[in-house]
N, C-alpha and C positions, 0 to 999 in steps of 0.2 A: 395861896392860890386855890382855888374853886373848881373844880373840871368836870363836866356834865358827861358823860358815855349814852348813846343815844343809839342802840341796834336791836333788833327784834329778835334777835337770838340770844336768849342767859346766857347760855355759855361762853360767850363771845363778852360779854360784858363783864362776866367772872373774872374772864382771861386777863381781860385789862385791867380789872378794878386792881387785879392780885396784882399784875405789872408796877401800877402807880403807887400801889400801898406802903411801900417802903422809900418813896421820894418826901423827904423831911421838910420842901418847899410845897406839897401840897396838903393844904387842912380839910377839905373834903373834898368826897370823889360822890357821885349822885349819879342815877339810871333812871332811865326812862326807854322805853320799844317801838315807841310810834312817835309822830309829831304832835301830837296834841297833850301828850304827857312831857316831851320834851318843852313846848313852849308855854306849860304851866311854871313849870321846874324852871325856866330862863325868867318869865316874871318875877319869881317869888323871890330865887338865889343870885340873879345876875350874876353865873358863875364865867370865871376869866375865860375858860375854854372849853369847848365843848366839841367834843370826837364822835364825828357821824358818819353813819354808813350811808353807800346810794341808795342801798335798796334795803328799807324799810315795810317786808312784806310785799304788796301793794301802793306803797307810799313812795316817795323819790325824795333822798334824804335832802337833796340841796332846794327841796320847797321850805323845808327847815330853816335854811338860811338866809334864802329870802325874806320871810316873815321878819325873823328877828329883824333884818337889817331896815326892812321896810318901819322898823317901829323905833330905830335909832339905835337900836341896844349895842354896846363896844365890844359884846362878846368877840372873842377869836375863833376860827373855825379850822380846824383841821380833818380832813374826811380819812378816814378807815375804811378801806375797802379789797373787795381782791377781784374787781373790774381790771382788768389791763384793755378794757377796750379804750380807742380813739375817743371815741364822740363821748364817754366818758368824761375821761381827761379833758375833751375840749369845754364841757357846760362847767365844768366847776372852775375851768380856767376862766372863763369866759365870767363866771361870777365871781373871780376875783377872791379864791379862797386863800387862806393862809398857809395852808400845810395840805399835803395828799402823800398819803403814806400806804401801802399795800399790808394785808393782813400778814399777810406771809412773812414779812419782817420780823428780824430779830427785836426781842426787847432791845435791846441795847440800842437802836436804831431809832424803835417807836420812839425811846425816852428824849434821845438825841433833838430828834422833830417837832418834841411839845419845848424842848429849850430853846427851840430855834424862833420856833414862832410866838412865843414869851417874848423872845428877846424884841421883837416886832420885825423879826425878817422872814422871809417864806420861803416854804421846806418842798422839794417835789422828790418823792422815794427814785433815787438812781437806777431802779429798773424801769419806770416808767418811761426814763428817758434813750434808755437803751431800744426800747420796744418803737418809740414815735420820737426822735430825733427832728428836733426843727434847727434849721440850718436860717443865718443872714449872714449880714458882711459885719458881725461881732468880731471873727477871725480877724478881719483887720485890724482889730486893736490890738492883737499880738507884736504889733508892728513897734507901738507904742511904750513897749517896755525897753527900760534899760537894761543892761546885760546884764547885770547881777540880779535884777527882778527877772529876767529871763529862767537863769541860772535855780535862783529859789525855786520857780515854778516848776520848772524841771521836776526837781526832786517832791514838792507837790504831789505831781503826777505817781510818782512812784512811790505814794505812801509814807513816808518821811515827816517824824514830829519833829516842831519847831527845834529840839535840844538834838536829834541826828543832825539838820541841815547845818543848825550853830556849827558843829564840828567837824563836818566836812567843807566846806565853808569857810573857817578858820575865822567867824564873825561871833558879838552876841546874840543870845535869845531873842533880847532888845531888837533888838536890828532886822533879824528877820521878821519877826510879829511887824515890825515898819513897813522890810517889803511885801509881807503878804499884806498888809492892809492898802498898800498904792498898789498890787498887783491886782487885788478885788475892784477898785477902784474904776483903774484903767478900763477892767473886762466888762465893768457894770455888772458883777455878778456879788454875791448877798457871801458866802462862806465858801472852804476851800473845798470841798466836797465836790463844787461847779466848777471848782479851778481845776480840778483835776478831772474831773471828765470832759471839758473841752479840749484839754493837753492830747487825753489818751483815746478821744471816740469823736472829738469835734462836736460835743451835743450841749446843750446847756437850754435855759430856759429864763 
């Protein structure tokens, strides 16, 4: 895997590069400050993903994405930023990004959200949704689950690896990975991350 770091500040891209450096599924990591160095850098390496800031000096990182996409290119895009504004959230929504993940984040989190969106599903950092909570009648499909998928999601909510739930439960690992995969399902939601904060804040995305 290929991954482009794309912010106007070293530091910042230091931070990350040293973040990725030690994941053994990626073969290069590449920087660029502006967009026109970023969109040399996407011609040349067509790298798999590339982590951009909104604000690029002067520049507005999701013009970045647009171009690329305007040109066909399959890159993936996950934004880095430490915007918790709305209208933020809403243009990168709205442009239909892969991943939006806040600076502030632990590694452990950043890593988490470039596997997520690898994987081809999309990642939104759980403070963002704490702060702009969009509500529909997704809740109803609460309605939807069986009582043991209920029951799983429960414990979901409260932080609980597939091999606690196995055992409180009295079920296989097997089994719950089954119901949380019809539990994801049901909710139309991508990982459990969203299953549990619909449970515990009614937010999801």
């Amino acid at each position: 895997m290929k991954i482009l770091i794309v912010d106007d500040h070293p530091l910042v891209r230091k931070g990350v590069l040293s973040t990725l450096s030690f994941e053994e599924s990626i073969e290069k990591i590449m920087e660029a400050s502006n967009i026109n160095e970023g969109m040399s850098i996407l011609g040349l390496e067509r790298p798999d993903l590339v982590i951009v800031d909104l604000y690029l000096g002067e520049e507005d990182g999701l013009d970045l994405i647009k171009k690329a996409r305007a040109k066909k290119m399959a890159t993936k895009f996950l934004v880095l930023t430490s915007s918790l504004k709305k209208e933020d959230y809403n243009r990168a929504e709205e442009l239909g990004v892969d991943g939006y993940i806040l600076k502030e984040a632990f590694v452990e989190d950043i890593l988490y959200a470039i596997h997520v969106v690898m994987r081809g599903q999309r990642f939104v950092d759980p403070e963002i949704l704490k702060h702009h909570p969009l509500h529909n009648n997704k809740d109803n499909h609460l309605s939807e689950l069986t009582r043991r998928e209920s029951d799983v999601l429960d414990r979901l909510a409260k932080g609980m690896s597939n091999h606690q739930i196995a055992d409180e439960l009295f079920i296989s690992e097997h089994t719950v990975k089954k119901h949380v995969s019809n539990i994801l399902s049901k909710l139309e939601l991508e990982h459990r991350t969203q299953a549990a904060l619909l449970v515990n804040n009614r937010m999801y995305y």
